[in-house]
Phi, psi and omega in degrees: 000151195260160154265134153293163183304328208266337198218091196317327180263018131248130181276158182279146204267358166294337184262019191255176169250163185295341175298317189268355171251000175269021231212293191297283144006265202285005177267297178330294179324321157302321171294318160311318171304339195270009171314283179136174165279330172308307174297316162325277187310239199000286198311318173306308182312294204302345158301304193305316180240011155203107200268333191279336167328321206243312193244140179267209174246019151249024177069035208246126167282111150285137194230158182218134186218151188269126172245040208245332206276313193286335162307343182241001160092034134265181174236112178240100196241157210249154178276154195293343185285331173309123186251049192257168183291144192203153178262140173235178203226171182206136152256080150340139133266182195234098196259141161258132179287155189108334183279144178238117173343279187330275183336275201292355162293304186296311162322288153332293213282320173280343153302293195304359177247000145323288200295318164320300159334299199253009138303303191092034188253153009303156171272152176308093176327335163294339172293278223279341198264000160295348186248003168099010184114146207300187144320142189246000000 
């Protein structure tokens, strides 16, 4: 399987198969609970009062996460005007026409904050970095 140029450990999606990017899917998916509801909620508010702030017009979630915070094994996430060191993330959403960004943006962010609820997640960075790194 080939890599792209910019990033060597993600393969390009012309070469996946269809089996295997729906596999790639449900792991991104899997990843929004592990924010936590806190970090969900801020995202939500932040979604709630400036939708254009957060989603671009190819339907791509921008996320800004502090990386001073995830070094010490919080999840923090910052407005785009922050001019602190910061990791950023991009979320597909999976917009159908007729469907509005925001709504399904909101949608996501309130499942993953179910699972996140009914999980306990985030797990405690004390946990997981004694063990060599999160669960897999």
């Amino acid at each position: 399987m080939r890599t792209s140029r910019k990033d060597p450990i993600v393969p390009r999606l012309a070469d996946v198969s269809p089996h295997r990017l729906r596999r790639l899917k449900g792991k991104g998916s899997q990843s929004c609970p592990r924010f936590g509801t806190s970090a969900l909620d801020a995202l939500a508010t932040a979604i709630q009062d400036s939708p254009t702030n957060r989603i671009d017009g190819n339907n791509n979630l921008h996320l800004r996460l502090s990386l001073d915070a995830l070094t010490a094994g919080r999840i923090e996430l910052l407005e785009p005007s922050d001019s602190a060191e910061v990791v950023k993330g991009r979320i597909k959403l999976e917009v159908y026409p007729g469907d509005d960004p925001e709504q399904v943006a909101l949608r996501l962010i309130f499942e993953a904050r179910e699972k996140a609820e009914r999980n306990g997640l985030p797990e405690p960075a004390s946990e997981w970095l004694s063990e060599g790194g999160p669960e897999r």
